[in-house]
N, C-alpha and C positions, 0 to 999 in steps of 0.2 A: 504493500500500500504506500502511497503517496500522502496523500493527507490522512486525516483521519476519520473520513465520513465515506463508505465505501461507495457511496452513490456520486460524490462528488471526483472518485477516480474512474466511475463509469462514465460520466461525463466529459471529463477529460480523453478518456480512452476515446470516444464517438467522437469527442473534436477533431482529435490528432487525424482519423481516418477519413472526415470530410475535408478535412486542409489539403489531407496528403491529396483526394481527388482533387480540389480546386489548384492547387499545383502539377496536374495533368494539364487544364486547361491555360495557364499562365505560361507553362511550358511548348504549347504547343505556335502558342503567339508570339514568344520570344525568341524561341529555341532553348530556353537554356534549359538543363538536364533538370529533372522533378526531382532527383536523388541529392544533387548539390543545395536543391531549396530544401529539404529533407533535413540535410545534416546542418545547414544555417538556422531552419529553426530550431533543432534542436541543441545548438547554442544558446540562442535566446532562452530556451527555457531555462536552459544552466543558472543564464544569469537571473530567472526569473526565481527560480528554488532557492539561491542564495540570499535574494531579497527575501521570502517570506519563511527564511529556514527551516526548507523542505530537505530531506534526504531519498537519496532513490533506495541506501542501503547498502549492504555488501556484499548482495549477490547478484547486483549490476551486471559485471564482467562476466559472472554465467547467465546471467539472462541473454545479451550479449554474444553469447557464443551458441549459444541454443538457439536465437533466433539465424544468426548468420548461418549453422547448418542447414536448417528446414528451408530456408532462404534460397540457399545453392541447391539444394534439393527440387523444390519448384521448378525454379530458375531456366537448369537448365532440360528438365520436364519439360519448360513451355517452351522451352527453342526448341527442343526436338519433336516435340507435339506440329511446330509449325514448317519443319522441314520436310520436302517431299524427294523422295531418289528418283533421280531416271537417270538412263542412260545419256541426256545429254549435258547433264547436270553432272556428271562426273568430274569433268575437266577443272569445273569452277571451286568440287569440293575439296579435289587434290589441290589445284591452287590456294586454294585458304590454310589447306593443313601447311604445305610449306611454308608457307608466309608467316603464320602462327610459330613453327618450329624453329626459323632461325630467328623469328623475332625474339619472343621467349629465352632462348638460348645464346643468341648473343647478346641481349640487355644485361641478361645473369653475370655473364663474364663480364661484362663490361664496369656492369655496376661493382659487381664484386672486388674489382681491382681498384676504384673510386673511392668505394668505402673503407677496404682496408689502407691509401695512403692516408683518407682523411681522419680515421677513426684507429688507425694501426692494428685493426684486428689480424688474427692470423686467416688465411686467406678463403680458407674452407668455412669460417664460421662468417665471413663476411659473404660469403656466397647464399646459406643460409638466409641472410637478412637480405639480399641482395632477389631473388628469387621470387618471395611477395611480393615485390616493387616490380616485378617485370611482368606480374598476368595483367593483362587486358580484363576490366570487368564488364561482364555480357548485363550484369544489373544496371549498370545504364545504359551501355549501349542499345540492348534487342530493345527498348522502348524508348529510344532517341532518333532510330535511323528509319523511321516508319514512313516519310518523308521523300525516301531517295527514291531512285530508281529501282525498278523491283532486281536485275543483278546485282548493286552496288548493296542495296539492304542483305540478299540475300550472303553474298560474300561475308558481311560484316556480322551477322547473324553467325554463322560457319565459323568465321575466324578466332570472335569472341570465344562461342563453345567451344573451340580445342584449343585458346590461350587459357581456359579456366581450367580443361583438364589435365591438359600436359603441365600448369603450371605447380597443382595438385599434385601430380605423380610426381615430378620432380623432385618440390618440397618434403614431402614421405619418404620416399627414397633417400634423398640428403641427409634428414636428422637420424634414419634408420641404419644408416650405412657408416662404420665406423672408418675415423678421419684418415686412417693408413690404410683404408681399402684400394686397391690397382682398378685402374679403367676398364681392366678385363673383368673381374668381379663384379664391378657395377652394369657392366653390360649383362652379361649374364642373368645378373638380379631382375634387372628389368627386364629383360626379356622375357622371363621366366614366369613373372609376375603379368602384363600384359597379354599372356599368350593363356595361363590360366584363368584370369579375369574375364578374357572376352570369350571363351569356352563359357561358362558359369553362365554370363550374360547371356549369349544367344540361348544357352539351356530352359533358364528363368523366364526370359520374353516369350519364347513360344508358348513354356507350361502355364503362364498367367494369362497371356492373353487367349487359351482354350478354356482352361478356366472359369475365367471372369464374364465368359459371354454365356457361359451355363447359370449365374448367379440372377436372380427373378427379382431381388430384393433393392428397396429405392437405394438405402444406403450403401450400399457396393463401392460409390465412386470413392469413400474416403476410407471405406477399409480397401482398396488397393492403393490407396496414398500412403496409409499405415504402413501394406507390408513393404513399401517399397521403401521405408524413410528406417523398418527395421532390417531390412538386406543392406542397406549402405552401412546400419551402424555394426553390423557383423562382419561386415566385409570391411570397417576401418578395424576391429577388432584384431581381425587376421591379416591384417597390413595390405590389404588389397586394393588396389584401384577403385573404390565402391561406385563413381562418378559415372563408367565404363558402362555398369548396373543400367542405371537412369537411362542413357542417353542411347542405349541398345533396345531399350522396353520402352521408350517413347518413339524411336522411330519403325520398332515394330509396330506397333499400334496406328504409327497416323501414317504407314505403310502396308498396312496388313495384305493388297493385292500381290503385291511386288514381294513379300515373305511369305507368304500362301499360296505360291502357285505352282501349276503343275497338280501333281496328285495330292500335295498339300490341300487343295481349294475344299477339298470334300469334308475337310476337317471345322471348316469357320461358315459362321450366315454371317454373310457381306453386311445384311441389312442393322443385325444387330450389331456389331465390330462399328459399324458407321454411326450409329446412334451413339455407342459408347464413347467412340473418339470426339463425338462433337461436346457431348456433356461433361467427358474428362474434361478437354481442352478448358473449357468456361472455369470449372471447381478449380483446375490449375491457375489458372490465369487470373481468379482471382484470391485465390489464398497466396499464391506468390506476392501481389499487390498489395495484402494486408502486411505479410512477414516483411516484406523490405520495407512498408513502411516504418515500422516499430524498427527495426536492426537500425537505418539509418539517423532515425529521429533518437535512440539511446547512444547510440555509437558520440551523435555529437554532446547529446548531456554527456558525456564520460570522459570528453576531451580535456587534454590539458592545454589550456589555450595560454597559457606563461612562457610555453617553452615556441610559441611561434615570434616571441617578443627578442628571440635570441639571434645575436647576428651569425656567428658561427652556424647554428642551424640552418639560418636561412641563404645560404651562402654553399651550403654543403646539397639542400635541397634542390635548387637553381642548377648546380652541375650535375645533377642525378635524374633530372626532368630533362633536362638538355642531350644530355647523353641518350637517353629513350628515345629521343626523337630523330636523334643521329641514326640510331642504330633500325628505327621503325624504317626510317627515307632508305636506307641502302638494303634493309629485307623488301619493301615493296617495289623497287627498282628492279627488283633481282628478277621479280616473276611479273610486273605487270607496265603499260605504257603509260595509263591515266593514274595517277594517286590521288588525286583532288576530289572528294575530301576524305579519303583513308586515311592520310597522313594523319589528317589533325584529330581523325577518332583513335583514340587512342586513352582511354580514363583508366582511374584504378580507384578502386572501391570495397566492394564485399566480399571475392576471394582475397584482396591485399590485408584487410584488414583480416580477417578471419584466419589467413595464414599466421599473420603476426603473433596473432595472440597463440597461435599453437607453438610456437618456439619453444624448446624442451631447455630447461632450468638448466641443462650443462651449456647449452648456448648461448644464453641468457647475457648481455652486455649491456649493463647499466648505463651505460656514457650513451649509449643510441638512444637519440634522444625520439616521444612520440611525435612533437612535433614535424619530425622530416617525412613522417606518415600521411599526416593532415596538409600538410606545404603538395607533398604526390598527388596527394587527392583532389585538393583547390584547384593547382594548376592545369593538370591536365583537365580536369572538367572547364576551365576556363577556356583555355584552349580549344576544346570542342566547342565550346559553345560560339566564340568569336567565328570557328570555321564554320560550323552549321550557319552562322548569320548570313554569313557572306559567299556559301554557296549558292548556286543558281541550278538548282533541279535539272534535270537531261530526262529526256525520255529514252526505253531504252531503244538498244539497238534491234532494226529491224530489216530483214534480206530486202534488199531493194528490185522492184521488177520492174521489167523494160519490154515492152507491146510494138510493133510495129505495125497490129492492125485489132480492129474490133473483134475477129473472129478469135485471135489468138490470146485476147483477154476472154471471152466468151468460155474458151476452153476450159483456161485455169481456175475461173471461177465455177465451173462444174465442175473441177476434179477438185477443187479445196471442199464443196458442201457433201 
């Protein structure tokens, strides 16, 4: 509790969740990200509990952590909910995962050698800290880039999702792997790890979603959110990938013809599977909406906004945001001709934050200060949002056709109906 009148924190509670919608709509007229209005009010409230000395308590930082789980969980649930495979959607997906892979992985290193001149850590634990700062958060982005073009969304949609996962396995890996382990063992690891994860996954998505379309009963949609939110937390138990889970059981579902087919098809009713996915989609879509609002709006009550008054901080943050953006222009270069405005999407958020606070007590370096967290978060949503301003929408690209008579347009439009 907050106050002390239980109805007067239900109240509160109902406010927070009608602001956080009318910061969809301010958002949409300004561009700026609903997330970054999110965590600025939940500054203000800071200062507003201090005026009327209110305490959130001391189990903030597990509320906190609890809600940034169920958060990621959703999250990227509704991006997989809203991606469709084909065949000619291929190209665009491997393009994202690369792009995601060296982006990710060279920010890491990058940063990592940044933080330890600045901060003199030794270089593997500066990686560690280095690593949250490099995911790209799909919590603002997949509801910022609604706007573009349906390839540029769809890309940016893609890319987000495998900078959260791979940025995910990374950091597991990293703190699980001891600091004298050889490149050949950590491959291995990983490998090992990936290869039984996505086994487990395809196993799990086809047996729920046979399952689940046999279930008559209204509430279904949220005990499969249940059991999906309890397979991630067994699967972080046994150091798995559990993300893998999620985003193989959502694109099973809102793919079910393209993983059903063949002599599969006899197995699934289209009609039900189709009902299910639209009803999921909604219950995800909007419990993801409530949990980020709460994560973002306590995240910034919990901030320590003293240490953004520091010059050094702010000086070490500036080279660490800078450097992202170095490293973002030369990974998008690498696979694509247009970057405008991929460049400037580029935010961190709810996996960064969420990462952070998982950092295991032998890693733990006091001098890291939170503020260089909050300076990551500010800017880059700042930066999106100057870029969103001032891009100019494109339609997308369309095959162009060329007639030299009536009869021969005649044609084409009978064999396109």
């Amino acid at each position: 509790m907050i106050t002390q009148n239980i109805y007067y924190d239900i109240l509160l509670i109902c406010g927070v969740i009608i602001l956080s919608y009318s910061f969809g709509w301010v958002s949409k007229l300004t561009r700026i990200p609903s997330v970054l209005l999110l965590i600025l009010f939940g500054i203000g409230c800071q200062f507003a509990m201090r005026y009327f000395n209110l305490h959130l308590g001391p189990s903030a930082f597990n509320l906190l952590q609890l809600l940034g789980i169920v958060g990621l969980i959703m999250i990227v649930l509704e991006a997989a909910l809203d991606l469709t495979l084909t065949r000619e959607k291929r190209p665009l997906i491997l393009k994202a995962f690369a792009v995601a892979f060296v982006a990710l992985s060279g920010s890491a290193v990058v940063l990592a050698y940044l933080i330890q001149e600045f901060l003199n850590f030794e270089f593997y634990v500066a990686l560690v800290y280095a690593i949250p700062l490099s995911v790209m958060s799909s919590a603002i982005i997949i509801p910022s880039v609604k706007q573009l073009s349906q390839s540029r969304k769809e890309f940016m949609i893609y890319e987000s999702t495998f900078s959260d996962i791979l940025g995910i396995m990374f950091f597991y890996f990293a703190i699980g792997t001891p600091k004298d382990a050889t490149a050949l063992s950590i491959v291995k690891e990983v490998g090992f790890n990936v290869l039984i994860t996505v086994s487990l996954s395809v196993f799990i998505s086809y047996l729920l979603v046979l399952i689940f379309q046999k279930i008559e009963e209204n509430a279904r949609l949220f005990l499969l959110i249940a059991v999906l939110i309890a397979l991630y937390s067994v699967g972080k138990i046994f150091h798995l990938s559990s993300l893998i889970v999620i985003l193989i059981f959502g694109l099973t579902l809102s793919n079910y013809k393209l993983f059903f087919s063949g002599k599969l098809q006899k197995w699934i009713d289209p009609g039900v599977l189709k009902k299910i996915n639209k009803e999921f989609h909604l219950v995800t879509l909007e419990s993801a909406f409530v949990v980020r609002t709460f994560f973002f709006v306590v995240f910034g009550m919990t901030l320590d906004l003293a240490s953004l008054l520091n010059v050094g901080t702010a000086i070490i943050s500036i080279s660490l945001v800078l450097a992202l953006y170095v490293v973002r222009l030369i990974s998008l270069r690498l696979f694509m001709k247009s970057i405008n405005p991929e460049w400037f999407i580029a935010p961190r958020g709810l996996i960064t934050v969420l990462l952070f606070f998982g950092i295991p007590e032998a890693y733990v370096q006091h001098n890291f200060s939170s503020g260089i967290l909050l300076y990551a978060i500010l800017m880059t949503g700042l930066v999106m949002t100057i870029g969103m301003i001032f891009y100019q929408n494109e339609a997308d690209d369309v095959a162009e056709l060329h007639f030299d008579n009536l009869a021969e347009l005649d044609k084409e439009l009978v064999k396109r109906e």
